[in-house]
DOLODREN-772293 format. One record per atom (N, C-alpha, C, CB): x, y, z. Coordinates in nm, 2 decimals, always signed. Glycine has a CB too. Example, Ala and Ser with C-alpha at 12.3 -4.5 7.8 and 13.67 -1.06 7.14 Angstrom:
REC      px      py      pz
REC   +1.32   -0.57   +0.78
REC   +1.23   -0.45   +0.78
REC   +1.32   -0.33   +0.78
REC   +1.13   -0.45   +0.90
REC   +1.28   -0.22   +0.71
REC   +1.37   -0.11   +0.71
REC   +1.29   +0.00   +0.79
REC   +1.41   -0.06   +0.57
END
This chain:
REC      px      py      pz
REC   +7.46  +14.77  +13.66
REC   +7.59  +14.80  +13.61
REC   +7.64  +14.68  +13.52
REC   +7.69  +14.82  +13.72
REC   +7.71  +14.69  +13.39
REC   +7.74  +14.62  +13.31
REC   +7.85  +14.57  +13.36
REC   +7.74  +14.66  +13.20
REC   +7.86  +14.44  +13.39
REC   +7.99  +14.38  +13.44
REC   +8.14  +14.39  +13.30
REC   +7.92  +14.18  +13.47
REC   +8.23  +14.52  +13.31
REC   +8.29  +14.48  +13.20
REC   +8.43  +14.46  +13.23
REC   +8.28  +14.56  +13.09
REC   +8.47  +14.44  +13.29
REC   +8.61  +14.31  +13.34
REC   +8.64  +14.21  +13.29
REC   +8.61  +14.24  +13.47
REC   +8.68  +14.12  +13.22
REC   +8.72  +14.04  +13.14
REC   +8.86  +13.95  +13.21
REC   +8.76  +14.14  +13.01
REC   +8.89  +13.83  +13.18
REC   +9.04  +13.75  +13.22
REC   +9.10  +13.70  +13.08
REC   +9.02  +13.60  +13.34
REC   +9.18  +13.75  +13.08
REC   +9.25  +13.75  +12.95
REC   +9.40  +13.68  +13.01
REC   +9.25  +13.93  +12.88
REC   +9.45  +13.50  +12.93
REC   +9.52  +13.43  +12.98
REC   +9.65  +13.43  +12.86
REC   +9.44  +13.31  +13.03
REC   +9.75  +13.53  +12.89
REC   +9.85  +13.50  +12.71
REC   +9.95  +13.39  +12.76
REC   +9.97  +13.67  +12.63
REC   +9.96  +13.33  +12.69
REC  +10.09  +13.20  +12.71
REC  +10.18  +13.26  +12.65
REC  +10.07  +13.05  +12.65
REC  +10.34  +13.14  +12.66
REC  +10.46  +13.22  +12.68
REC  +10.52  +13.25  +12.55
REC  +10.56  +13.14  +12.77
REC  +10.40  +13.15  +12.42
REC  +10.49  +13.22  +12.28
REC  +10.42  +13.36  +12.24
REC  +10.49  +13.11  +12.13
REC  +10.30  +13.42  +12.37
REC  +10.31  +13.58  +12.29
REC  +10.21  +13.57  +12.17
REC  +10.47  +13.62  +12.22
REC  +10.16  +13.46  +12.13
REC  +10.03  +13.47  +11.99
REC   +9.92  +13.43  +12.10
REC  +10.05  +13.33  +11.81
REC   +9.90  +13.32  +12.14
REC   +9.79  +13.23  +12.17
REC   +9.72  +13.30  +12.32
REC   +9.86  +13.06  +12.20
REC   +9.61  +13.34  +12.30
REC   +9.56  +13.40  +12.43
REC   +9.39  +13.31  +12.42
REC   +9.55  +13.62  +12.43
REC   +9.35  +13.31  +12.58
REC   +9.22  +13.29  +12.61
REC   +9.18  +13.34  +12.70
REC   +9.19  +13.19  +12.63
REC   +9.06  +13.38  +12.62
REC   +9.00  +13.48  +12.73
REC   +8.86  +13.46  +12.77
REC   +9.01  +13.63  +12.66
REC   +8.86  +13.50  +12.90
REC   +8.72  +13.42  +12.96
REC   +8.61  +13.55  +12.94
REC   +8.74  +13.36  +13.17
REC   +8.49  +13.55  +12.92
REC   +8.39  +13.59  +12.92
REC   +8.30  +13.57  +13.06
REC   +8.36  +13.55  +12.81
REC   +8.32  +13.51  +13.10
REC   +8.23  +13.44  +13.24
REC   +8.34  +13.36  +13.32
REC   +8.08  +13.31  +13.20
REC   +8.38  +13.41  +13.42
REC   +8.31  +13.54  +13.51
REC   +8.33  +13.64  +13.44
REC   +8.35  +13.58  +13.65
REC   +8.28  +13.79  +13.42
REC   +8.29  +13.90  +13.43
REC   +8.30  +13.97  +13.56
REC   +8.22  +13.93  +13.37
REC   +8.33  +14.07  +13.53
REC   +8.35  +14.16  +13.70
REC   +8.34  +14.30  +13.66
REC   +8.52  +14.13  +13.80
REC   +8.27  +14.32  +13.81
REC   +8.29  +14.47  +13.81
REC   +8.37  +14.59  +13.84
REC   +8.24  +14.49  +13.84
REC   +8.48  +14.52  +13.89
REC   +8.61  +14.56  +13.92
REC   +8.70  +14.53  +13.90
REC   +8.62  +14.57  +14.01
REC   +8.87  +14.59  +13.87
REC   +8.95  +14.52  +13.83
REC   +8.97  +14.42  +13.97
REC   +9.06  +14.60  +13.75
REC   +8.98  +14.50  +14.10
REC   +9.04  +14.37  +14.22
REC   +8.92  +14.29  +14.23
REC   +9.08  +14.43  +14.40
REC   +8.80  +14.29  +14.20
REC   +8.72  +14.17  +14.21
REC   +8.79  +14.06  +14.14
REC   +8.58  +14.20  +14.15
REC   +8.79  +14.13  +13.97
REC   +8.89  +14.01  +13.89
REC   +8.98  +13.97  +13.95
REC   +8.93  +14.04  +13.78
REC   +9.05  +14.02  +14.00
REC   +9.24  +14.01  +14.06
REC   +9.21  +13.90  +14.19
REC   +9.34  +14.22  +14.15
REC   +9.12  +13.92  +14.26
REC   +9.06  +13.82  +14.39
REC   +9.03  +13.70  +14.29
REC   +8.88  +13.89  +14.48
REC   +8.92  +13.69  +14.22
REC   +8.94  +13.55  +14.20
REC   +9.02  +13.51  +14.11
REC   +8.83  +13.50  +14.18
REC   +9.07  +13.54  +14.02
REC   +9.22  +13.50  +13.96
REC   +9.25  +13.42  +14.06
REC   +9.34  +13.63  +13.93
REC   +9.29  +13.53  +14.15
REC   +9.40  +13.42  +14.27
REC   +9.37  +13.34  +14.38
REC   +9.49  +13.48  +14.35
REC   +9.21  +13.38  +14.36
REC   +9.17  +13.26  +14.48
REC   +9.12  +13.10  +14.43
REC   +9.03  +13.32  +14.57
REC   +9.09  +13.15  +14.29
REC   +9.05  +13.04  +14.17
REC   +9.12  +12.98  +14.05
REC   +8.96  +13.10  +14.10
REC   +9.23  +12.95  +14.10
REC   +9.31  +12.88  +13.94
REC   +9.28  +12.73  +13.91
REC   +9.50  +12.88  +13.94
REC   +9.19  +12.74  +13.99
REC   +9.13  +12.55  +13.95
REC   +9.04  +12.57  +13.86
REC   +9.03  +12.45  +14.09
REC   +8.94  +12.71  +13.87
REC   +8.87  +12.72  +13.77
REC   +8.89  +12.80  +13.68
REC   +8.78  +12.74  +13.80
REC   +9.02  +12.83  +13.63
REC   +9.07  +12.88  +13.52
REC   +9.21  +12.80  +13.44
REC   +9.09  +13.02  +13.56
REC   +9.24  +12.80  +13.56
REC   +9.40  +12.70  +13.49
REC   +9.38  +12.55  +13.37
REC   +9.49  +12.61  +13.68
REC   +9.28  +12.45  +13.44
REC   +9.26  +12.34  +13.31
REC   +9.18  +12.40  +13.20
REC   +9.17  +12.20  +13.36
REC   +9.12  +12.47  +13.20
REC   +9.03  +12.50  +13.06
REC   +9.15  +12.56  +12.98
REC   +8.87  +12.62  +13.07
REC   +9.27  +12.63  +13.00
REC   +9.36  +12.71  +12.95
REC   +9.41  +12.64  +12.87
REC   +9.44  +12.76  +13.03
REC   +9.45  +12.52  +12.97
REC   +9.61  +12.40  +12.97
REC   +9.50  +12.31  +12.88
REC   +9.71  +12.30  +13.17
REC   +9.38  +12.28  +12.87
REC   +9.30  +12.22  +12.74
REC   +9.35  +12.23  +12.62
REC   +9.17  +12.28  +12.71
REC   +9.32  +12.40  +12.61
REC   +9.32  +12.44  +12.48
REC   +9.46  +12.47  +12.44
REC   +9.23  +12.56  +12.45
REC   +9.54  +12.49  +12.49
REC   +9.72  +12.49  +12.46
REC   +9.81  +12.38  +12.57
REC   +9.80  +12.69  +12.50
REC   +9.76  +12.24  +12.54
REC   +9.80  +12.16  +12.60
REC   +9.97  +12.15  +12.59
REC   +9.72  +12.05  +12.57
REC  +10.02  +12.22  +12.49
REC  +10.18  +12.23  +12.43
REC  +10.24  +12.34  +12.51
REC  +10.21  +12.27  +12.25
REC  +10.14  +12.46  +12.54
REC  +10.18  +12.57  +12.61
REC  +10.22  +12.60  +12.76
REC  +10.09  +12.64  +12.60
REC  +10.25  +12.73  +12.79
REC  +10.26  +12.75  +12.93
REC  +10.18  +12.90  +12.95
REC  +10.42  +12.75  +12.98
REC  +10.15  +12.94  +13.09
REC  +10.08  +13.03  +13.10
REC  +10.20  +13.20  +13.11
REC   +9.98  +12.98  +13.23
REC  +10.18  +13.26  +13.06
REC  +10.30  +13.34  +13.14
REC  +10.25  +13.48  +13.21
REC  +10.41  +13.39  +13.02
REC  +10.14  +13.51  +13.14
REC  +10.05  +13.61  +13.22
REC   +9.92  +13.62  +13.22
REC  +10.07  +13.72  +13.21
REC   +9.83  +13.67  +13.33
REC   +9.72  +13.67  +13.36
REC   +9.66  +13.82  +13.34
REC   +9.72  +13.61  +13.47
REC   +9.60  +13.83  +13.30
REC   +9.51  +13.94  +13.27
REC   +9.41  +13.99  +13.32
REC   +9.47  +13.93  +13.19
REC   +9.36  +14.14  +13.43
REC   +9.20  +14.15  +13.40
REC   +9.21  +14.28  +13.35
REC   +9.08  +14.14  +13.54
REC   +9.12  +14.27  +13.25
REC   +9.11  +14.41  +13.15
REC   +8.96  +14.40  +13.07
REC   +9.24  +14.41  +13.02
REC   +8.94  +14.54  +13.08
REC   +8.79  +14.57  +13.05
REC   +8.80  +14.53  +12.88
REC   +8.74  +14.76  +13.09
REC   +8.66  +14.49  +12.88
REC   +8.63  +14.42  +12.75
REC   +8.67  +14.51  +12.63
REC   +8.47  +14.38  +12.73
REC   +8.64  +14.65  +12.67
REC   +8.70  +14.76  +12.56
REC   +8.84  +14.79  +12.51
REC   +8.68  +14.87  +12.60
REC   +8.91  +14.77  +12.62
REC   +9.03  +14.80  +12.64
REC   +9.10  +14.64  +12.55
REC   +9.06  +14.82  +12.83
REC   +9.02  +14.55  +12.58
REC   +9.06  +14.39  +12.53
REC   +9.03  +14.41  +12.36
REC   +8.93  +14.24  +12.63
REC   +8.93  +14.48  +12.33
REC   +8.88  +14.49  +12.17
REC   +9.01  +14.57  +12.12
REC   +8.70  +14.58  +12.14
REC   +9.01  +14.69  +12.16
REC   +9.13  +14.78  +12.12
REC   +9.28  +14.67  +12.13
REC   +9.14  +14.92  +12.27
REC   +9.32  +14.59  +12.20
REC   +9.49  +14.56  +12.19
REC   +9.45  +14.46  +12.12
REC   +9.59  +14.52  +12.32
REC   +9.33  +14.36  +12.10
REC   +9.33  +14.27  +12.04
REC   +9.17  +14.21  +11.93
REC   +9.39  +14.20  +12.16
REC   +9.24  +14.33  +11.79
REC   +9.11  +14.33  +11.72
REC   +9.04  +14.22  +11.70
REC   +9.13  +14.37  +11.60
REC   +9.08  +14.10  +11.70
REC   +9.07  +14.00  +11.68
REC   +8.95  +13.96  +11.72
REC   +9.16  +13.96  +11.71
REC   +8.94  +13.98  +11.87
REC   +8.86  +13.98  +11.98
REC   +8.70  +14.02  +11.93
REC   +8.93  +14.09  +12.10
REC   +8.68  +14.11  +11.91
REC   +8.58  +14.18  +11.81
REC   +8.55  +14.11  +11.69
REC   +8.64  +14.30  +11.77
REC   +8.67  +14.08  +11.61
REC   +8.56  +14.00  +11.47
REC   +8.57  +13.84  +11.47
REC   +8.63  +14.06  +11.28
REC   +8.62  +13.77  +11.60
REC   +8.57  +13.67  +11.64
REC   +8.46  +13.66  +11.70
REC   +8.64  +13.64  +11.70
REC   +8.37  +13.77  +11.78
REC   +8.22  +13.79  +11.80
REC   +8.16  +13.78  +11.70
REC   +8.19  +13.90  +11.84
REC   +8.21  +13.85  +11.62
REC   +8.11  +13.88  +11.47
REC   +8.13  +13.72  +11.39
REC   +8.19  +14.04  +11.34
REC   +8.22  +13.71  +11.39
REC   +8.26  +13.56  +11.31
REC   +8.28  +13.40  +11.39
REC   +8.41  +13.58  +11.25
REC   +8.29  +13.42  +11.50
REC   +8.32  +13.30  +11.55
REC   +8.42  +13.20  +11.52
REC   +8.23  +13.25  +11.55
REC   +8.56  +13.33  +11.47
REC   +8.67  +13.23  +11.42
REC   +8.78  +13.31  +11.43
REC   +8.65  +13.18  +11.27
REC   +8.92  +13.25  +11.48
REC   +9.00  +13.36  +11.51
REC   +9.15  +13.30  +11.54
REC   +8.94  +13.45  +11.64
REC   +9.23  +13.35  +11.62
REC   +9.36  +13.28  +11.65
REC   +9.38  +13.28  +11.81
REC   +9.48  +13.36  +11.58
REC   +9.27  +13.33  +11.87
REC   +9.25  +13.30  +12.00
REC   +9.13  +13.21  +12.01
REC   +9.25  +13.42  +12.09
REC   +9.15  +13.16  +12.20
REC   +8.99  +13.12  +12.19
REC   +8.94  +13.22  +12.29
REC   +8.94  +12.96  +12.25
REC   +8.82  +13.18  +12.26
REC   +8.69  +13.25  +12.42
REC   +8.61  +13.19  +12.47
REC   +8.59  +13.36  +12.39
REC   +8.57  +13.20  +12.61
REC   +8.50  +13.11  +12.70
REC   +8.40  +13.17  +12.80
REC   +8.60  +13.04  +12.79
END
């Protein structure tokens, strides 16, 4: 089975999102479990890359569902350049 669960992290001005690629999951409560059993391993890599920011919501959403709200997502694969990051 294709792991397609995604963590998708938007901070509080609403443009700037990071979104993790690894872990993936196969469920959304798998993702939702370690979200919340794990913000040591998601919280600093966040607060890295928007060290000015804050977090305001957490995300698990299938990678499809993530291409669709946020095209971006998609031709940053293709291009490796964008207004979010990925990890």
């Amino acid at each position: 089975m294709i792991k397609a669960w995604l963590i998708a992290v938007v901070m509080t001005n609403q443009v700037d999102v990071y979104v993790f690629e690894k872990p993936s999951f196969d469920t959304a409560p798998q993702c939702i479990e370690w979200v919340n059993i794990n913000p040591q391993a998601w919280v600093p890599p966040v607060m890295e890359a928007f060290p000015n920011g804050s977090i305001d919501m957490v995300y698990c959403i299938k990678k499809e569902k993530l291409e669709e709200v946020l095209p971006e997502f998609r031709k940053q694969e293709e291009q490796e350049k964008g207004e979010y990051i990925k990890a």
